[in-house]
Backbone as a ProteinNet text record, in pm:
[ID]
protein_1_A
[PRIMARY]
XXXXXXXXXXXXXXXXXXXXXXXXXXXXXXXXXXXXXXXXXXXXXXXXXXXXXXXXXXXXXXXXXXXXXXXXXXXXXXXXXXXXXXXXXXXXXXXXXXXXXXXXXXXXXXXXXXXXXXXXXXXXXXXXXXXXXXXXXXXXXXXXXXXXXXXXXXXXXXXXXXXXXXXXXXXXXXXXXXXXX
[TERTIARY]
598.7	526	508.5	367.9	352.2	465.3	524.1	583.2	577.8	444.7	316.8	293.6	307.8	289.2	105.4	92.9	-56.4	-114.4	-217.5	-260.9	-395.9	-436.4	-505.4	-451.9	-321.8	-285.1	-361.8	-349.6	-384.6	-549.3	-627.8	-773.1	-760.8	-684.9	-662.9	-633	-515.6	-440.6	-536.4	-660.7	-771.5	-857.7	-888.8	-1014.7	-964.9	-867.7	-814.5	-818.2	-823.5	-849.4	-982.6	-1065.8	-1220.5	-1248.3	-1194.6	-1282.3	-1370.5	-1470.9	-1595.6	-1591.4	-1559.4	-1581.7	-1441.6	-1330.9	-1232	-1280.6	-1323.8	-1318.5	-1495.5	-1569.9	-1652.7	-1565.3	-1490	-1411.6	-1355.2	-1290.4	-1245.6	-1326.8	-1451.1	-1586	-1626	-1599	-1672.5	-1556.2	-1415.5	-1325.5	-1353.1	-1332.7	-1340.9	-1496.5	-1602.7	-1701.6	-1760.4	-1736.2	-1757.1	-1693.3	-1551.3	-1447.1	-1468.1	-1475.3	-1539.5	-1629.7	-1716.1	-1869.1	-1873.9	-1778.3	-1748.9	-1694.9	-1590.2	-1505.1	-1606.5	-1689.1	-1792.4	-1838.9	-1929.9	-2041.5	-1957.3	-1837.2	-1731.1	-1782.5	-1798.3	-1828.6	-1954.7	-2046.4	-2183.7	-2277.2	-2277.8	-2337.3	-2416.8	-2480.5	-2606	-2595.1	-2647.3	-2670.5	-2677.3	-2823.1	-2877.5	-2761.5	-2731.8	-2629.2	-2517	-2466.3	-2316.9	-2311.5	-2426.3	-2435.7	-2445.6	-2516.1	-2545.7	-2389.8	-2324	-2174.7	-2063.7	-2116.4	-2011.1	-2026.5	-2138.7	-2194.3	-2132.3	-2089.9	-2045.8	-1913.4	-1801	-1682.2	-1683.3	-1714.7	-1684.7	-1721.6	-1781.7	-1847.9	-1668.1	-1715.8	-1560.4	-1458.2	-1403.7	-1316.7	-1301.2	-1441.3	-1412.2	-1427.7	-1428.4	-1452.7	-1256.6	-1205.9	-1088	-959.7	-989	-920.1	-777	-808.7	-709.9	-610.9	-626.4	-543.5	-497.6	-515.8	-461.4	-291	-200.2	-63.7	23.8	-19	45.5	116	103.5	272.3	202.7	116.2	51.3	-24.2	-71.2	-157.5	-284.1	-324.6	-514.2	-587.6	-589.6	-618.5	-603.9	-485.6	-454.8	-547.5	-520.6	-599.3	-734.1	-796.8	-943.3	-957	-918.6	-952.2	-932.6	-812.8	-806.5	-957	-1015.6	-1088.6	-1226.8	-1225.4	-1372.6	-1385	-1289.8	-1261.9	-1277.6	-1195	-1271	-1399	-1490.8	-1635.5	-1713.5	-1663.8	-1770.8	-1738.2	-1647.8	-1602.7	-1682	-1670.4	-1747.8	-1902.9	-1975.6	-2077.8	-2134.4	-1998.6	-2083.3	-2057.2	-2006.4	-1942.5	-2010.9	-2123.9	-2235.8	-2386.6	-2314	-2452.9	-2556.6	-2540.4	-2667.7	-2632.5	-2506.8	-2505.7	-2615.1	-2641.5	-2774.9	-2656.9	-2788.1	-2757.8	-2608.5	-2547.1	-2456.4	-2537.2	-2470.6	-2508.6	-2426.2	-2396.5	-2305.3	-2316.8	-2205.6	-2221.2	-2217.8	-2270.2	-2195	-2066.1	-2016.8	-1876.7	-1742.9	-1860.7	-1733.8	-1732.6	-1857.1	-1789.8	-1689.9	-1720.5	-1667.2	-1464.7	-1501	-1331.1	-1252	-1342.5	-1268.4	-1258.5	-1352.6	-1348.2	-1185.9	-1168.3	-1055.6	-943.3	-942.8	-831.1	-805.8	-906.2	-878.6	-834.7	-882.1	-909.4	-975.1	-1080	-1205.2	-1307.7	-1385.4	-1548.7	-1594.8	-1717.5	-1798.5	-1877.8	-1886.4	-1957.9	-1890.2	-1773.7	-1678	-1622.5	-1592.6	-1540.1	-1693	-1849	-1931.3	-1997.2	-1931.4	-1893.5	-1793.2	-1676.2	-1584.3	-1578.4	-1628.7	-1647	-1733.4	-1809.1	-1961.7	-1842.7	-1788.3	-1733	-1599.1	-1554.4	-1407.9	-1536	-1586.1	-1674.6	-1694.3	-1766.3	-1780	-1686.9	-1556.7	-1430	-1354.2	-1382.2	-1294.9	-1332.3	-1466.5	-1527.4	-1415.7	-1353.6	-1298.9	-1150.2	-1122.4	-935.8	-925.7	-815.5	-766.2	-836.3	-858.4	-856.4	-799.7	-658.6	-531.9	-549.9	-507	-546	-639.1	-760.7	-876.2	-885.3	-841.6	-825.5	-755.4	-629	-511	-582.4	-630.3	-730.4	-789	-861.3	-973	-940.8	-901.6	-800.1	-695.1	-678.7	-592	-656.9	-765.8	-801.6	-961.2	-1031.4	-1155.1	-1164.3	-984.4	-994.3	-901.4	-787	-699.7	-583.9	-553	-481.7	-307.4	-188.9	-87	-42.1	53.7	94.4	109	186.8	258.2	113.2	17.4	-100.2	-214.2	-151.2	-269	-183.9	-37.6	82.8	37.2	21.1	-53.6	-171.1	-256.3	-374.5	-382.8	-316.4	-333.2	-224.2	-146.4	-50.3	37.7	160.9	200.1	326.8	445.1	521.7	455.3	499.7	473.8	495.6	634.3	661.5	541.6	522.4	360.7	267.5	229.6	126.7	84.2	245.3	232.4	256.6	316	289.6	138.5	72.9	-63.1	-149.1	-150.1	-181.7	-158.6	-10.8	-2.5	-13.1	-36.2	-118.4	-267.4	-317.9	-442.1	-475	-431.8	-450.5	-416	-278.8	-294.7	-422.9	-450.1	-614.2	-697.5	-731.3	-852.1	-793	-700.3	-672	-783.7	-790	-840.6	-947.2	-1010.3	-1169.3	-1161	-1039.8	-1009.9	-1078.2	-1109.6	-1184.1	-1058.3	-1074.6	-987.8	-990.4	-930.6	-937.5	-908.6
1509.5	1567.4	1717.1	1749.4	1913.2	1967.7	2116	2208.7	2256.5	2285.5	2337.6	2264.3	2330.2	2262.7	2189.3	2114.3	2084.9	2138	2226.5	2289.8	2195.7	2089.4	1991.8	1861.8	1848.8	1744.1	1746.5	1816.9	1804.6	1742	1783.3	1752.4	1605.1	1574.7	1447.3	1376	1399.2	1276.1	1264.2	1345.5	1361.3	1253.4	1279.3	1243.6	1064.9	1030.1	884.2	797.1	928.9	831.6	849.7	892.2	892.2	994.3	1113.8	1241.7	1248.7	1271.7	1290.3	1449.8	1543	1670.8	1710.4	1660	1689.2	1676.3	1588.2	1515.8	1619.7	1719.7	1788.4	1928.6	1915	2049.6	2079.4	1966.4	1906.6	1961.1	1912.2	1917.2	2042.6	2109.7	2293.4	2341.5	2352.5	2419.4	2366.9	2292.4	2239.7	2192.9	2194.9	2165.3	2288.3	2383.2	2497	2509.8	2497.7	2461.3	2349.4	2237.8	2080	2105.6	2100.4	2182.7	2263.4	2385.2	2439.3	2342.8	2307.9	2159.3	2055.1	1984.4	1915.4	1935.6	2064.1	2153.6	2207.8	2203.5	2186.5	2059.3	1960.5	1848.7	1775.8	1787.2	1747.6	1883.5	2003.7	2097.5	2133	2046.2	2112.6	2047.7	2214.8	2213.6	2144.2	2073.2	1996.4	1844.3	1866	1701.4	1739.2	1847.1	1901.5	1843.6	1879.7	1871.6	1724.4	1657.2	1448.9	1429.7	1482.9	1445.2	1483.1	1588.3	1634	1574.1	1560.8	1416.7	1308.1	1235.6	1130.7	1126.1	1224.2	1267.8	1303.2	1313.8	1350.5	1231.9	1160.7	996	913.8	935.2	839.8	814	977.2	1032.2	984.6	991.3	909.2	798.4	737.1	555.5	535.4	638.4	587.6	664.6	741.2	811.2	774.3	640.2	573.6	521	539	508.2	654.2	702.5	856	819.8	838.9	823.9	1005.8	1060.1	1188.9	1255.1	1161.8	1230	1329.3	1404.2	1512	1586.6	1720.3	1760.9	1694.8	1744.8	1647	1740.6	1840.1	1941.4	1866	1843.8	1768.6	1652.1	1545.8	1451.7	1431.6	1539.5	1547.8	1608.6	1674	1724.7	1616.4	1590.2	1403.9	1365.1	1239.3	1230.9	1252.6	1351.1	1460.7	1469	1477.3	1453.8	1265.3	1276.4	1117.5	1070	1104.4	1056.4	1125.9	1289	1358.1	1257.4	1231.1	1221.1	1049.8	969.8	820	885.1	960.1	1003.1	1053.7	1112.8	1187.9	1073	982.9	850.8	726.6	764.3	676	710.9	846.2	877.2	966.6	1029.6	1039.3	1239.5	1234.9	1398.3	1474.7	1591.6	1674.2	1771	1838.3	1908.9	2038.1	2116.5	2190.5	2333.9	2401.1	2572.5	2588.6	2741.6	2825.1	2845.7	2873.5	2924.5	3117.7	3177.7	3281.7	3252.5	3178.5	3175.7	3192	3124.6	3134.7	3243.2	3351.7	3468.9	3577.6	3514.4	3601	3591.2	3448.6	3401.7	3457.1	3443.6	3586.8	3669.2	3747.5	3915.6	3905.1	3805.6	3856.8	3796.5	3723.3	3670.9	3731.4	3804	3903.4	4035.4	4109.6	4216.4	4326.9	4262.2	4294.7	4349.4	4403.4	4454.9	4271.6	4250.4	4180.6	4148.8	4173.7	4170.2	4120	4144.1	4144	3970.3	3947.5	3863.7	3756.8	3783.4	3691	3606.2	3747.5	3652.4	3534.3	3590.1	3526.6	3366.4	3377	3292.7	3174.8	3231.1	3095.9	3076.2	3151.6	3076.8	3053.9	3019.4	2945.1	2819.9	2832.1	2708.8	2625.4	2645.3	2576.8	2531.9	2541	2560.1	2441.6	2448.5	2357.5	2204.9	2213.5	2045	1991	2102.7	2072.3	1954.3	2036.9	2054.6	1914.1	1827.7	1708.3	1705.8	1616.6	1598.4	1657.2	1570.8	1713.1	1820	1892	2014.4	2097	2025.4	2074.3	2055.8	1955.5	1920.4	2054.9	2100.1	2167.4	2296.2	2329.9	2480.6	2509.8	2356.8	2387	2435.6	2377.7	2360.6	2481.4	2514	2658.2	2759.7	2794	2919.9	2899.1	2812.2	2752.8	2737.7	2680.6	2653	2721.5	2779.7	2870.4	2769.4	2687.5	2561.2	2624	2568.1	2619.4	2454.8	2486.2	2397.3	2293.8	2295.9	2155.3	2068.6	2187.2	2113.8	2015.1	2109.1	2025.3	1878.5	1950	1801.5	1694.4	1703.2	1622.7	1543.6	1611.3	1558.7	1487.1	1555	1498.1	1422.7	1396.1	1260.2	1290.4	1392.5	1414.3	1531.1	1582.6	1609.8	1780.4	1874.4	2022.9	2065.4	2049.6	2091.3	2071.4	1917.2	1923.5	1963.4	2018.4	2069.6	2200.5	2252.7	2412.6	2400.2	2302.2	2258.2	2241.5	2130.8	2149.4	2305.7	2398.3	2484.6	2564.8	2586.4	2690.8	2658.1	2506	2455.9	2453.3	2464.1	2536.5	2685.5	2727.7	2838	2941	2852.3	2892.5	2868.3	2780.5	2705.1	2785.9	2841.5	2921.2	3092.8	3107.3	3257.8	3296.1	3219.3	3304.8	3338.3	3295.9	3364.4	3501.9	3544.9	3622.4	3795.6	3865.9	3981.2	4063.1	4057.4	4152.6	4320.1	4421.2	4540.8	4608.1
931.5	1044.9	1021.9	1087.2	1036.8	1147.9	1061	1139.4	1241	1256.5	1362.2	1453.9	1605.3	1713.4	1710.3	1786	1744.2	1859.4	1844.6	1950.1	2023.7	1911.2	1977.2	2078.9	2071.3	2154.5	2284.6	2356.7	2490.1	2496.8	2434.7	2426.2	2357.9	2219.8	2203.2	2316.2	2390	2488.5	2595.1	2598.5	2745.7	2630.4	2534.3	2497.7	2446.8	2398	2440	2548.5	2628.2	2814.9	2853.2	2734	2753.2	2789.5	2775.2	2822.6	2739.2	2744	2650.9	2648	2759.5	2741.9	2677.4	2669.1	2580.6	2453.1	2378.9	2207.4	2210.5	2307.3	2234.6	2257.8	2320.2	2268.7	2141.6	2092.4	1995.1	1839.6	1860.6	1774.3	1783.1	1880	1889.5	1786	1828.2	1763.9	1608.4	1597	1427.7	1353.4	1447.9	1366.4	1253.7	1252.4	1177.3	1013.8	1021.4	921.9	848.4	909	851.6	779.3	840.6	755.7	638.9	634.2	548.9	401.8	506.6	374.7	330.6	431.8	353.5	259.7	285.8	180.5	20.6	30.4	-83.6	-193.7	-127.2	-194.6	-181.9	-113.4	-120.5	-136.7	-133.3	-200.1	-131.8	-35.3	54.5	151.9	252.9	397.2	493.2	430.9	559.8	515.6	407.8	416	472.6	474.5	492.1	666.5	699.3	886.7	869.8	814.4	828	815.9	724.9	682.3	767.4	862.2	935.1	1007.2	1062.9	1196.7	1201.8	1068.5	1048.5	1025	995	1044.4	1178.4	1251.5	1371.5	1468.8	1379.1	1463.5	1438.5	1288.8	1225	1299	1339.8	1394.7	1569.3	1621.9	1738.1	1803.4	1686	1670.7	1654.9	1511.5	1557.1	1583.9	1739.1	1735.6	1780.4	1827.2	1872.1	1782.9	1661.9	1503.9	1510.3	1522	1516.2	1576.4	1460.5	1550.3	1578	1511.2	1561.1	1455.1	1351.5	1296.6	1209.3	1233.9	1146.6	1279.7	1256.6	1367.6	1360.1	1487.9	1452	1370.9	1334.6	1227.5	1082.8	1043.5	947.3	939.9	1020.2	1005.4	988	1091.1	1094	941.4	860.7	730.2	649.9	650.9	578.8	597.6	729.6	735	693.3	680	662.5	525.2	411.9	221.7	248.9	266.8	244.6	302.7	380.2	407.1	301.5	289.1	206.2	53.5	-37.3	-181.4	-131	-18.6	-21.7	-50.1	25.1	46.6	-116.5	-131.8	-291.2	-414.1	-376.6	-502.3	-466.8	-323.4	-341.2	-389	-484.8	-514.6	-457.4	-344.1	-195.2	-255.6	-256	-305.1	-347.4	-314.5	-374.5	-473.6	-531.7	-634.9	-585.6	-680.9	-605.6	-601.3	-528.8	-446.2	-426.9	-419.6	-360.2	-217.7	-146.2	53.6	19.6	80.6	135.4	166.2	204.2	267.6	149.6	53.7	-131.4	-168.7	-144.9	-196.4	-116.8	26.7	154.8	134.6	118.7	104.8	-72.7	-152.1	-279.2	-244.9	-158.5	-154.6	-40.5	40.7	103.4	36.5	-44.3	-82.9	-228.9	-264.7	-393.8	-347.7	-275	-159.2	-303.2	-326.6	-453.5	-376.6	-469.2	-389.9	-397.1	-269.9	-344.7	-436.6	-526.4	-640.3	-738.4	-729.6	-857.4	-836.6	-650.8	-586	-604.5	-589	-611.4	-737.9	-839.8	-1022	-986.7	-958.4	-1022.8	-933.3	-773.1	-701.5	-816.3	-882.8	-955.7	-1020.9	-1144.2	-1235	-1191.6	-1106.4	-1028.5	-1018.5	-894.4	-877.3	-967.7	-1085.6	-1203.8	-1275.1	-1281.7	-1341.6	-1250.8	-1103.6	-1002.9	-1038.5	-1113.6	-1109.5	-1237	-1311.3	-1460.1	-1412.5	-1268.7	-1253.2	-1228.2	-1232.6	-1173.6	-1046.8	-950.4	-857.5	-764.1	-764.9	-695.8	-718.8	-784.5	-794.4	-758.1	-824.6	-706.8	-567.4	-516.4	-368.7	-301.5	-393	-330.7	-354.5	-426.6	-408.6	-332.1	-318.2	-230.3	-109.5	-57.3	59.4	112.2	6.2	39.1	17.4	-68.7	-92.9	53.2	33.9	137.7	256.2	263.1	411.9	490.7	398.9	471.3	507.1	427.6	467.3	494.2	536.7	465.7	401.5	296.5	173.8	271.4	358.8	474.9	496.2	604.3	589.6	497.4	366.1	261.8	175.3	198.9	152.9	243.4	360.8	470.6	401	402.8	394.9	195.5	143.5	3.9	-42.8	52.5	68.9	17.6	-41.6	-88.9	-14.9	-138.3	-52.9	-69	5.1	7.9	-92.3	-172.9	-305.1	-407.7	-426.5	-508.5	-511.4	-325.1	-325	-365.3	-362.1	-400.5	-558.6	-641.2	-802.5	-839.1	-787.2	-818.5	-849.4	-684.7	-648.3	-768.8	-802.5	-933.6	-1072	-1103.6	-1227.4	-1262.4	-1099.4	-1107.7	-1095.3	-1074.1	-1083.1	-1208.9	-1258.7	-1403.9	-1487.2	-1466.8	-1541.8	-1545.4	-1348.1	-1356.8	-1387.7	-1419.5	-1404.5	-1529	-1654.4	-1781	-1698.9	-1558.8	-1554.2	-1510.4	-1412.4	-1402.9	-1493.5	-1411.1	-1493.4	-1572.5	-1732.8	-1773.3	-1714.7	-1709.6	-1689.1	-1816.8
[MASK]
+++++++++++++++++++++++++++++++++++++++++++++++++++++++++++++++++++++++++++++++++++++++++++++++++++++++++++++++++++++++++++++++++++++++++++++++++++++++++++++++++++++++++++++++++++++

């Protein structure tokens, strides 16, 4: 179970008894982030929104499988990798692009100019399709989404310890892109 109190319960336990205006509260707070995580793996826009549509449908078809023992944060990200990776492993995927948002999240997580942070963003990008699965999952996820390790051990089934093993086997990988000085 995550550490972290779940700050969605309350809107969950309304939106189980059918609140409809609970489970779109639900969808305001997290439809932004999702989206973000989609567009990770189907590459474009206008699919990222069809895909988020359809996580957020998924999601309240079964929210009633939802047992708790993770936050709904957790889960809903679960969820949302598995529709996008069905979506892109049936083929329907468009070509890949970059977000603004990939170079926004180097420049703060390097604390780089942008420029330096919007190189190295392409060639990380290009580099992430190389990594294991895991690994890429656990990057993604932590550097993209701002995950913490508990959260992404959650969602990538696994214990925290691995997730933060993956995390630094990738990152050894991508360091050579790293700009020499």
């Amino acid at each position: 179970m995550d550490a972290t109190p779940d700050e969605d319960a309350p809107f969950v336990a309304r939106a189980r008894e059918g609140d409809r205006a609970a489970f779109d509260a639900l969808v305001v707070r997290h439809r932004s982030p999702i989206e973000r995580l989609v567009t990770r793996y189907v590459k474009d826009a206008e699919e990222a929104r069809d895909v988020t549509q359809s996580v957020f449908l998924r999601v309240f078809e079964n929210l009633g499988r939802f047992q708790g023992t993770s936050t709904f944060r957790t889960w809903l990200h679960r969820v949302a990798i598995n529709v996008a990776l069905n979506h892109r492993a049936s083929g329907r995927a468009a070509t890949p692009w970059l977000e603004l948002e990939d170079d926004m999240a180097f420049t703060r997580s390097l604390g780089t100019t942008r420029v330096v942070a919007a190189d190295l963003s392409r060639k990380v990008q290009a580099r992430l399709a190389e990594l294991p699965p895991k690994q890429r999952l656990v990057v993604e996820l932590r550097l993209y989404q701002d995950l913490s390790f508990a959260e992404i051990a959650a969602i990538a089934g696994s214990s925290e310890n691995a997730a933060k093993v993956n995390y630094q086997h990738a990152v050894k990988r991508l360091r050579e892109l790293a700009p020499k000085e």
